[in-house]
VEXDREN-2710 file (C-alpha; in Angstrom, 1 decimal):
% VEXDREN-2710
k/r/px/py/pz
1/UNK/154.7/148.3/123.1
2/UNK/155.7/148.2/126.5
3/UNK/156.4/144.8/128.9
4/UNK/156.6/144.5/132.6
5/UNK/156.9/141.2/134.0
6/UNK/154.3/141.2/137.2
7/UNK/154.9/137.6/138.0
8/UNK/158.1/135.3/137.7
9/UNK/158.1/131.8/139.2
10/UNK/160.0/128.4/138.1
11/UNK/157.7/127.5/135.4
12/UNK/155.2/130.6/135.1
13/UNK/155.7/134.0/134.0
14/UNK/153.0/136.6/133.7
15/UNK/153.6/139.8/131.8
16/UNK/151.9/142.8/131.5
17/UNK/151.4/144.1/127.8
18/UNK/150.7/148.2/127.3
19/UNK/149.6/149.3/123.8
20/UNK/148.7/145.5/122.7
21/UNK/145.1/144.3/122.4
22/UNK/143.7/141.2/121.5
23/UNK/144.8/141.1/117.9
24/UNK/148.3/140.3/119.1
25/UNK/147.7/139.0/122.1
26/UNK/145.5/135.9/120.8
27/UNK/147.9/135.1/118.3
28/UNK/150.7/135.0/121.1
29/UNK/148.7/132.7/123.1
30/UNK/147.8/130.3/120.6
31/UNK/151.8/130.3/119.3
32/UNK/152.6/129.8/122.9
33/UNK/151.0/126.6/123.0
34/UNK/152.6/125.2/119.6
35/UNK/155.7/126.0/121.2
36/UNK/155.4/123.7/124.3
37/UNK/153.1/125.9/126.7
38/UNK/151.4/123.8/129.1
39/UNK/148.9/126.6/130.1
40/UNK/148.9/130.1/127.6
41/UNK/145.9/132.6/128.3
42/UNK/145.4/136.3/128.5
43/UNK/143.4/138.3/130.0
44/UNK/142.1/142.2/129.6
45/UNK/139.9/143.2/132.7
46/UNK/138.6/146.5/131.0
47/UNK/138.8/147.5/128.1
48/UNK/139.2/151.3/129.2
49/UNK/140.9/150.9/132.5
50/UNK/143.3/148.1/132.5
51/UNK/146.4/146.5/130.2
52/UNK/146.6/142.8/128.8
53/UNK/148.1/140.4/130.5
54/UNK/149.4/137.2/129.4
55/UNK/149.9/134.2/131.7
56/UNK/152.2/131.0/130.3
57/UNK/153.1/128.0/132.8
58/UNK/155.7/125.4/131.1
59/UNK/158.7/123.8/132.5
60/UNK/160.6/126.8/130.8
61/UNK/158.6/130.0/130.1
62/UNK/160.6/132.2/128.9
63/UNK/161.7/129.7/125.9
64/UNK/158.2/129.5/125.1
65/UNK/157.4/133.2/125.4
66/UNK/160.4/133.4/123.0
67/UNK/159.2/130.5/120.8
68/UNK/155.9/131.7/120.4
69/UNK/157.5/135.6/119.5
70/UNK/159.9/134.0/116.9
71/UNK/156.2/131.7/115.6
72/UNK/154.9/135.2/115.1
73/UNK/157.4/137.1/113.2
74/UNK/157.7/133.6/110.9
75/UNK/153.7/133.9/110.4
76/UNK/154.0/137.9/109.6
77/UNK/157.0/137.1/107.0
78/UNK/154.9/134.2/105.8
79/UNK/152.0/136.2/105.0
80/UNK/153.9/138.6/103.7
81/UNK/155.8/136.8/101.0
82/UNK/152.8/135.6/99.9
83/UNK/150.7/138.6/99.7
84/UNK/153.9/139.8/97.3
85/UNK/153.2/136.6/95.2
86/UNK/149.5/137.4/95.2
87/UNK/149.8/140.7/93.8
88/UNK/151.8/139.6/91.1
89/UNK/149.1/137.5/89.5
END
């Protein structure tokens, strides 16, 4: 995974995503928004042709970029403990 910022203002940031799809990308955006996002979308022009790029406007986006990151992980580790538990039974 590879991350340019393309767009940097006082409360929006727009990054550029290479090797991501919509798997990750989705669940980014909708973490964004638990973690104070006032506006979190993404977009993929083509499928072929173009990256993913993820658009969050919020008094601080960074923070929320960050939030919404550390929401994932927490999710993967989630799932992952209890798949471990699962298998057990």
């Amino acid at each position: 995974m590879k991350l340019k910022v393309t767009e940097k203002g006082k409360d929006g940031l727009k990054i550029e995503v290479t090797g991501e799809t919509h798997t990750l990308l989705n669940l980014l955006r909708e973490n964004a928004w638990q973690a104070g996002a006032k506006q979190a979308s993404y977009t993929i022009r083509h499928p072929y042709l173009s990256q993913p790029e993820m658009y969050v406007v919020a008094a601080d986006p960074k923070k929320v970029l960050s939030g919404a990151a550390q929401l994932t992980i927490d999710q993967a580790q989630d799932f992952a403990a209890a798949f471990k538990r699962a298998m057990k039974k």
